[in-house]
N, C-alpha and C positions, 0 to 999 in steps of 0.2 A: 290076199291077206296083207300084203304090202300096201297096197291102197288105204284097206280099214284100219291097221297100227297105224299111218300118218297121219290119219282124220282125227282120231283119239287122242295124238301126240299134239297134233294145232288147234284140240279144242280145250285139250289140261293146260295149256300156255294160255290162251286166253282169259279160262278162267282165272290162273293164278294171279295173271295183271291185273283183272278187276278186282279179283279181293286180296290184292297186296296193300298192308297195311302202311305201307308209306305214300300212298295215295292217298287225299284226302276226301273225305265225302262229300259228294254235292252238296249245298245247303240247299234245303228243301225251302221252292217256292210258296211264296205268302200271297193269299188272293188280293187282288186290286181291287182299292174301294173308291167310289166315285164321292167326293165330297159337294156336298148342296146348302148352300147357303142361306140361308130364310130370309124369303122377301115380306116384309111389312104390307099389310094390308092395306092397299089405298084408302089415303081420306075423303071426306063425303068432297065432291066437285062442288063449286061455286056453279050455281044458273050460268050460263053463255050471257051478255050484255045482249039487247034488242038491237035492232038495226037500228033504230032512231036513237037510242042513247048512244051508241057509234057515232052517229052524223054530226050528234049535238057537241059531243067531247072531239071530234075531228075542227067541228067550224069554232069550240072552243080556243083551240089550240092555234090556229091560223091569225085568229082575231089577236091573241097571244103574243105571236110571232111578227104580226103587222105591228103592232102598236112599240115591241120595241125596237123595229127597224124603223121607224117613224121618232121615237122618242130625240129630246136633245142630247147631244154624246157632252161630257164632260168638260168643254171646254172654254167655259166660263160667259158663253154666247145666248146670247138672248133668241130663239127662235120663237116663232108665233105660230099657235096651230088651228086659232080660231077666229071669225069676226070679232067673236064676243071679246076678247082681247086687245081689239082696237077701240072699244065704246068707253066713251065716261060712264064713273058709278058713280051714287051719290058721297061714297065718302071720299074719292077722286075730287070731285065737285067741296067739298067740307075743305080739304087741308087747300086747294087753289082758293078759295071764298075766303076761308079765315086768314090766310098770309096776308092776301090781298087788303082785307079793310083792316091789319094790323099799319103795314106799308101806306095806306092811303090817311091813316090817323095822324101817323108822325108828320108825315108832309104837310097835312091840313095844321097844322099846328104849326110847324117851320113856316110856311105861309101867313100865317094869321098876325107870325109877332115881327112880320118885315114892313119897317117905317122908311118913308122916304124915298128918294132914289140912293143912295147908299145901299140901303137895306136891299133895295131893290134889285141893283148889281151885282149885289153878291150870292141873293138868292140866283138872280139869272149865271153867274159863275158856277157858283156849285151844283145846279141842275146840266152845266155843260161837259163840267170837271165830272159831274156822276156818269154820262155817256162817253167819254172819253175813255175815263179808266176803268166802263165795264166790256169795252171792249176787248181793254188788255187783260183784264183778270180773267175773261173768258178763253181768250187765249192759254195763258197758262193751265188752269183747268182741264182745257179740253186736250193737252198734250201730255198731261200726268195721267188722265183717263185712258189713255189713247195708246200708251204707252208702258206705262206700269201698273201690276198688279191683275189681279181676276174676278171672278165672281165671288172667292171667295173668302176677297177683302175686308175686311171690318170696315163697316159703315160705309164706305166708297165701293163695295161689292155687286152688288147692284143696278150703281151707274157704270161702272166699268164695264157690266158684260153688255148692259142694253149699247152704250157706245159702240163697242166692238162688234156687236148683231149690229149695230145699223153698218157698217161697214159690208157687211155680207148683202143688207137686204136696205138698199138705203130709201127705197120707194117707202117700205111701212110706216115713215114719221109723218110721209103726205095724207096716209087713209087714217090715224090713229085720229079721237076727237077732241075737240081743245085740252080740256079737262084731264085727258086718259096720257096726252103729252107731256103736260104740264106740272102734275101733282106730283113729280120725285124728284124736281127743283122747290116748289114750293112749300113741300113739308119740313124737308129739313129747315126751312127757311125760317119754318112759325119759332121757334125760342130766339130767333136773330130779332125780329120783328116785333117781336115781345119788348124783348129788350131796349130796342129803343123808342119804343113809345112810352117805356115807363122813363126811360131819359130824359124825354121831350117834355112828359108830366115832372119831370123835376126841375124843369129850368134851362135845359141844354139849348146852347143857341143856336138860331134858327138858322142860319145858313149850314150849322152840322146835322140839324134834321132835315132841309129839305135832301144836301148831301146824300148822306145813308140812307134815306128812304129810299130815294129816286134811282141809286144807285144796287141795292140791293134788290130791289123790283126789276131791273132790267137786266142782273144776269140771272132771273129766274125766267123773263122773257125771252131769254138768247134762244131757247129751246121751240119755240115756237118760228124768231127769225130765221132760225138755221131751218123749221120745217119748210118756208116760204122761199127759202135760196134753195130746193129741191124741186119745186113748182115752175110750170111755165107759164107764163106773166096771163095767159089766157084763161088761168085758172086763181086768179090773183085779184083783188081787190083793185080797182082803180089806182086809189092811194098809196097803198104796197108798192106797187109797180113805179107809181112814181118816184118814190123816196127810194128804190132799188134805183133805177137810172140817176139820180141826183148824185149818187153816191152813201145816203146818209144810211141805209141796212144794207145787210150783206146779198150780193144778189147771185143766181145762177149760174154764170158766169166766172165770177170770182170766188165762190164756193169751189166750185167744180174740179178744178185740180188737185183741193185735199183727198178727193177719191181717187185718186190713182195709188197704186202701192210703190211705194210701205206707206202711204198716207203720211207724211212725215214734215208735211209745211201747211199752211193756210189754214191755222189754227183760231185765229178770232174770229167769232163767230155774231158780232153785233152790227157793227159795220164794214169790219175788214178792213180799217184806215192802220192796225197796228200790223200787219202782214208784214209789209214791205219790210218795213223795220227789223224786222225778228227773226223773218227767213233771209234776207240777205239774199246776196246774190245765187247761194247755192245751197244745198241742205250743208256739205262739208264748213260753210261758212258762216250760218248760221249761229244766232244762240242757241238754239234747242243744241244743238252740238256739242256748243262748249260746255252746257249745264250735264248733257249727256255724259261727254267723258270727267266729268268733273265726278259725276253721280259711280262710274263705272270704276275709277280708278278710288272709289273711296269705299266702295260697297260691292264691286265685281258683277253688279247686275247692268246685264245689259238692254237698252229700251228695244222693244217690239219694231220702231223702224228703222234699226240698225240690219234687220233681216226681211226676207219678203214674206209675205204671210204664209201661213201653212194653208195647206188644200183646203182642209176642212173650212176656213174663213178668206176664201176666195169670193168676189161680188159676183151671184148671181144673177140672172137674166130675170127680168121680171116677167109674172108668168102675163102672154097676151101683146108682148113687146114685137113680136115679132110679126103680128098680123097688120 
């Protein structure tokens, strides 16, 4: 009886704790729901490309990729990427044709009205005075070229980068053809040329047309001499070769150390008789120097052979030089 009173006693305690009302009630669990999110119904596929449209758009792409690792970088330089590029055209041939018989009018006419030996002298003078001082003007020219500005100079743009490519590639003035050399001196040339034929037609006298004819004619020529002082005399006219040795054009030789870098002396380019003069005994002693810092301390631009060239216009090796 003891037994079952304690049973009775520890099961009224238990109950009382769970329904004692200061206990509070479980909160009755709420079923878990799985959330799903609506997938959009795929759009219709595109066909797969064929293999051949693959191969076509692959060798696309390559050809793509060659042509601008091949392309000229920006830096105002003339590269060459084709023969066709060395050949005279006929309008090449057109602007060298017409300077030329503008140039050969004046002269024939300064010729025409030379009396006596007087006259005579003075025409032989100012055809000497016209070699003399295109020698020097080529000079100058070719050291403002050479020196200042880029490809994409107004009017002088042009000759400046072809300049500076020939620095990189100086063989291509040997393979280019007369005409294809020639015609971006002699164009500019035609309104010069012009000009003074209609001078000559007004009465200008003749010792200032044989002058300026003969004169302007041959620093359009310089381009062609300066091709000839790149050749080896075995590749040279007879003639050439001779007036190279004589001293009277620029030759191989005396060309030859404008190409060293910074390219920065042996700038006349018709005979080479104004060098000595201009370069002095050293580049620091030079006139290009003093014009240099004169240029530098007045305008803070400094000339291209105050530095040594950048990689990218470094002379390379001509291809076949080595065999």
């Amino acid at each position: 009886m003891a037994l079952q009173g304690c049973a009775v006693w520890c099961s009224s305690r238990t109950t009382r704790h769970h329904l004692s009302p200061s206990a509070p009630a479980p909160a009755p669990r709420r079923p878990s729901r799985l959330a799903v999110n609506a997938i959009a119904a795929p759009k219709e596929v595109d066909a797969l490309p064929s293999v051949g449209a693959l191969e076509a758009e692959l060798q696309r792409r390559v050809a793509a990729a060659t042509a601008a690792a091949a392309a000229p970088t920006t830096t105002g330089r003339v590269v060459l990427e084709s023969p066709e590029e060395l050949r005279s055209t006929w309008e090449h041939r057109a602007w060298v044709g017409s300077a030329t018989t503008l140039m050969a009018a004046t002269l024939a006419t300064g010729l025409s009205g030379v009396e006596g030996v007087e006259g005579a002298l003075e025409a032989g003078a100012a055809l000497f005075a016209a070699y003399v001082l295109a020698d020097l003007g080529t000079a100058f020219y070719h050291w403002g070229v050479d020196n200042y500005g880029d490809g994409s100079t107004p009017v002088f743009g042009g000759q400046i980068a072809a300049f500076q490519g020939h620095h990189q590639r100086p063989w291509t003035i040997t393979e280019r053809e007369f005409c294809n050399n020639m015609h971006k001196l002699f164009r500019p040339a035609v309104p010069f040329a012009g000009a003074l034929l209609l001078g000559a037609a007004a009465g200008a006298p003749a010792w200032w047309d044989v002058w300026s004819s003969s004169f302007l004619f041959l620093c359009c020529m310089s381009q062609q001499l300066h091709a000839w002082s790149h050749m080896k005399k075995s590749e040279l006219h007879p003639a050439v070769v001779a007036l190279q040795d004589a001293g009277l054009l620029i030759s191989r030789k005396a060309h030859g150390a404008h190409h060293k870098a910074p390219f920065n002396c042996k700038y006349a380019i018709v005979s080479g008789w104004w060098n000595p003069l201009l370069d002095g005994d050293s580049p620091e002693a030079s006139l290009w120097m003093r014009l240099e810092r004169m240029i530098h301390a007045s305008t803070g631009v400094e000339p291209r052979g105050w530095h040594e060239p950048e990689q990218a216009w470094q002379e390379q090796q001509r291809p076949g030089a080595g065999r």
